[in-house]
Structure formats: structure tokens, C-alpha cells
N, C-alpha and C positions, 0 to 999 in steps of 0.2 A: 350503179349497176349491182345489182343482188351477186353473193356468191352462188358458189353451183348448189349446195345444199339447199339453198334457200330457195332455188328456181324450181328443184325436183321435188322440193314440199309442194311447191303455187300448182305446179302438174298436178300432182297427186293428190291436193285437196280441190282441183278442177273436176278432174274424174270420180272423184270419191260424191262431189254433188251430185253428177249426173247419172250414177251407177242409185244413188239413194232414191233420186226426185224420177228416175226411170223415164221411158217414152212419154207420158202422160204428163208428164210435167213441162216436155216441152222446152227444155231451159235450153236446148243447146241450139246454137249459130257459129260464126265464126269458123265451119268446120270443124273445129273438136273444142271448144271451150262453152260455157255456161252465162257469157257476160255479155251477150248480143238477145237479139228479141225471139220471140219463138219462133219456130220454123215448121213446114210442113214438114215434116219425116217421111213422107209416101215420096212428097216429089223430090224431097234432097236424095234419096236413094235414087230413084231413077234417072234423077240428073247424072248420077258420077257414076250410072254403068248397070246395076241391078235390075233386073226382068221383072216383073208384075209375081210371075211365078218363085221367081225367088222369092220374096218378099211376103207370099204367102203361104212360103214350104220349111218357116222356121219359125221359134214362139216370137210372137208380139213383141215380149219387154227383152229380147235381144237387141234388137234394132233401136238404135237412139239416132238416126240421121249420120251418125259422125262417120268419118274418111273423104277420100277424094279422089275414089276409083272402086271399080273390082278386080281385087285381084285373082279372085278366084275365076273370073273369064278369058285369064292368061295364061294360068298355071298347068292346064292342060292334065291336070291329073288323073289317076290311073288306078283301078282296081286293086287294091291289098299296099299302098303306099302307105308311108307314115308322113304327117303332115303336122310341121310346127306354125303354132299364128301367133306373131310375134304381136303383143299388143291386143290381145284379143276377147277387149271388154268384156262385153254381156252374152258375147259367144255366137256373134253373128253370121261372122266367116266361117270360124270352125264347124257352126250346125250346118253350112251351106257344103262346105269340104269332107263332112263323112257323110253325103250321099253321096260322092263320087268314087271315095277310094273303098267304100262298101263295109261289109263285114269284118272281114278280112284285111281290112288297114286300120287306122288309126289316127284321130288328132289329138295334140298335143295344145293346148293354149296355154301361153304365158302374158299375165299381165304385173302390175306393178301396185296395183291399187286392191285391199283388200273387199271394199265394197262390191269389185267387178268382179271377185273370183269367186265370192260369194253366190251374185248374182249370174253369172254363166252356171256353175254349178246347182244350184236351182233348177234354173231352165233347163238343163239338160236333165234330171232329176223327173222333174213333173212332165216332162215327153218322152223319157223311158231309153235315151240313148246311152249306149253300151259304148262304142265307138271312139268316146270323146272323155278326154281329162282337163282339166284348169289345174294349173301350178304358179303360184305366185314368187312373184320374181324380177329381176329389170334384167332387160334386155340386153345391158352390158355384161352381165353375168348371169348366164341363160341354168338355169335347174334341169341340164338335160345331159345326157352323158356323152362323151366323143362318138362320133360317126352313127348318130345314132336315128338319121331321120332323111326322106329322101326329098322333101320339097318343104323351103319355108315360105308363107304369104305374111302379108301385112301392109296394113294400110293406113296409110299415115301416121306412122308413130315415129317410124326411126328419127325425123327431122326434129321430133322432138328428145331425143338422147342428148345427152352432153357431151359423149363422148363417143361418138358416131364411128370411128376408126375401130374402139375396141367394140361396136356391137357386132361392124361387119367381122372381124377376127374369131368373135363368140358365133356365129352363124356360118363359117366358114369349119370351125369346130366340129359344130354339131352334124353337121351334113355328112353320111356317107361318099365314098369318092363316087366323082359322076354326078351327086345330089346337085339343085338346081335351086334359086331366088327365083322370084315371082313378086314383085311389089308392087304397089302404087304409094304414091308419097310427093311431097312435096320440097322444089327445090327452087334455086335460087338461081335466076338467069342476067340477072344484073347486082350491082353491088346496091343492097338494100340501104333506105337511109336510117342514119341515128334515130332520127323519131319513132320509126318503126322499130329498129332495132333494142330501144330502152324499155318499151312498152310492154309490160310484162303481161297484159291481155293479149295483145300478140304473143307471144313467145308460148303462155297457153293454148291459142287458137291455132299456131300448126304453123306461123308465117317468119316471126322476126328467129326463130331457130331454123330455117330450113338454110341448107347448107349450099352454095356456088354448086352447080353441075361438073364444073371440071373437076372440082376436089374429089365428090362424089366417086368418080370414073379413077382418080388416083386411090382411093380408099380404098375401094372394091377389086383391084390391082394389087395394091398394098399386103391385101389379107388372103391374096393366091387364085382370085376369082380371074375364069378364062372367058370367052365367047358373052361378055358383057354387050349388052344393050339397051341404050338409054330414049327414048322417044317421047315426047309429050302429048298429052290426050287433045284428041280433037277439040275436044269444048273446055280446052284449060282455062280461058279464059271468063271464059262464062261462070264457071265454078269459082275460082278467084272472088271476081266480082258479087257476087254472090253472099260474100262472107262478110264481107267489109265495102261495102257500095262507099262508091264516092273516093277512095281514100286511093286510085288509082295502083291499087297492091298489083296487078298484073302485068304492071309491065316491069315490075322486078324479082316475081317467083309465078313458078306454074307448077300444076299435076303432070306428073311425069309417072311414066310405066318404066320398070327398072326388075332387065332381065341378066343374073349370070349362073356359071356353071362349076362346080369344083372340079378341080383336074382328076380324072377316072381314074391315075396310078399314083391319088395321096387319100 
């Protein structure tokens, strides 16, 4: 087994492909990795949750298929908020997240890969939004200041952290008291096997890293979060299947929608 340096390079030079080779190339499957066949990108979005209108109310080379939800269809968000998107490639979410919090709010994206931050910045660039920033950076160690943000999204990245306990503690951080999670992600509803677990295309693809749900609920506990809720998507399975056909991944991790709250008087 790779040490952790070495797993968060295989991450990083996954997304750094797909950030270069962009929508058009088509490279990615597996839900976030580049080492499966190509995929439709229209229908893998609207599989795991995105509107037709979504999908046509942000640039093109945002959009690479990858996640395994919307979180932005949860998050409920609110005119003049401040919005972190943890993980937030090409700037798919975030462009989706400052039509709602408007002028008068803000998002925030943090990604880990210098090609994505690039490439969001860009995009936002050549459509003229005001609204939105890209800051690179990993999620264990968020580039954003204490209490400084009222709703974070993200979509399928945490499962790929290493060190999952300190993102939620960095996330718990950042949030204003009262601020709110809003995720989609991938977790683990049975003990995953070695094969999967060794498989370092897994562990890029969003699967052999996704972490036991009960942990998850101790994590998020751990790092002070209240009024948690964990629920998994209707068509978890189908999206699973999806990624890795055949290799019966679904009946040991599914998409899960994962909601909590910081406590109003910290």
C-alpha cells in the first residue's frame, strides 16, 4: 500500500489530467477518476441530480461529469451568503452557487490541483463573474479565515481526504456560528474488500477511500457539528453501478446526502 504522500500525488495527478484534457476529452468515469472509458457528461450529470437548466446556465469546460450528487439542490441557499465549495474543480458548483446567493454574496472555491484553479479561474474570467474566487489549497487545511463563511458544499471530494476528521474540524472552522454543511459524497455502508481497498484507481475514483458511515456521524460529532443528517440518494445505487459495472461496488459504498450545523453560540 502507497503511503499518504504518495496517494495525494495519484489524486492530484488524476485531476490535474482531467482539468488539462477538459470536458472534451471525455477521459473521466469511475465518478471522479480518468482510468475508465468515456462517459456522457450530459447524462452523468443528470444522473446524480443536475436540471437540464443547470447544466446550461454555466460554461461548458466547467462541467467534467464528475461527483455523485447535487449539492447545491440541498443547500438551500440564500441571498448575500458566503459559499465555500470544497473541492471545486472547474467551478461547476461555485458557478451554479453565485446565482443564488446573488450580488451580494460570495463563493469561495478551494481546490488542490493547480490545473483546476487555473481552469475555474478562466471560466469565471471569460463569463464575467464577479461573485466567485478559486484559492488553491487542500481541504485539510482550508486558505480561508475563522468563521468566515456561512454554507459549505461539495461533492465527492471529502471521501477522498486522508485525513477526513481534520477536514471536517477545518470546515467546522471556517463556518460562522449557525453556518451549515451541505454535501454529497461517498461512503461506505459495509466493510469494503482488500481488492478494492489496494486498488489505487479505486481510491482515485471516489470508492476504496470512502469512509464507514458510522465514523462519518462520529467525525462530524467530533469536530462540534449539531443537527447532523445522513440519508442516501435515491438512485445510489445505480450511480455506483455506473462507475465500475460488474465489480458489485454497491453493496459496499453508496451516495449519501450529508447535512450539519455549527452550534449558533461558538
Amino acid at each position: 500500500m502507497k503511503n499518504q504522500e504518495d496517494l495525494r500525488d495519484l489524486i492530484r495527478k488524476n485531476y490535474s489530467e482531467v482539468a488539462l484534457k477538459g470536458s472534451a476529452g471525455g477521459c473521466c468515469s469511475s465518478g471522479c477518476s480518468c482510468n475508465g472509458p468515456q462517459i456522457n457528461i450530459k447524462d452523468a450529470s443528470l444522473k446524480i441530480g443536475y436540471s437540464e437548466d443547470d447544466l446550461n446556465d454555466v460554461p461548458i469546460e466547467a462541467n467534467m461529469g464528475l461527483g455523485c450528487g447535487n449539492p447545491i439542490a440541498i443547500a438551500a441557499l440564500k441571498e448575500g451568503e458566503i459559499v465555500l465549495d470544497l473541492g471545486s474543480g472547474g467551478g461547476f458548483d461555485s458557478f451554479l452557487a453565485r446565482r443564488q446567493v446573488g450580488e451580494m454574496g460570495a463563493v469561495i472555491g478551494v481546490d488542490m490541483t493547480p490545473e483546476m484553479v487555473k481552469l475555474a479561474r478562466k471560466n469565471a474570467e471569460e463569463s464575467g463573474y464577479k461573485n466567485v474566487e478559486f484559492r488553491l489549497g487542500e481541504i485539510e487545511h482550508l486558505p480561508v479565515a475563522d468563521e468566515a463563511v456561512d454554507v459549505i458544499i461539495s461533492n465527492c471530494v471529502i471521501n477522498l481526504a486522508l485525513e477526513k476528521q481534520q477536514v471536517f474540524n477545518e470546515t467546522y472552522r471556517v463556518l460562522k456560528p449557525g453556518g451549515r454543511i451541505s454535501i454529497s459524497d461517498v461512503v461506505a455502508t459495509a466493510e469494503i474488500p482488500e481488492y478494492i481497498k489496494n486498488d489505487l484507481t479505486n481510491m482515485a475514483g471516489c470508492i476504496a477511500g470512502a469512509e464507514y458511515v458510522g465514523n462519518i456521524q462520529n467525525m462530524l460529532e467530533n469536530a462540534g457539528f449539531v443537527n447532523i443528517r445522513m440519508v442516501p440518494k435515491d438512485n445510489s445505487q445505480e450511480i455506483i453501478k455506473s462507475w465500475v459495472p460488474g465489480k458489485n461496488a454497491e453493496e459496499f459504498v453508496a451516495s449519501y446526502i450529508i447535512e450539519a450545523e455549527k452550534r449558533p453560540d461558538q
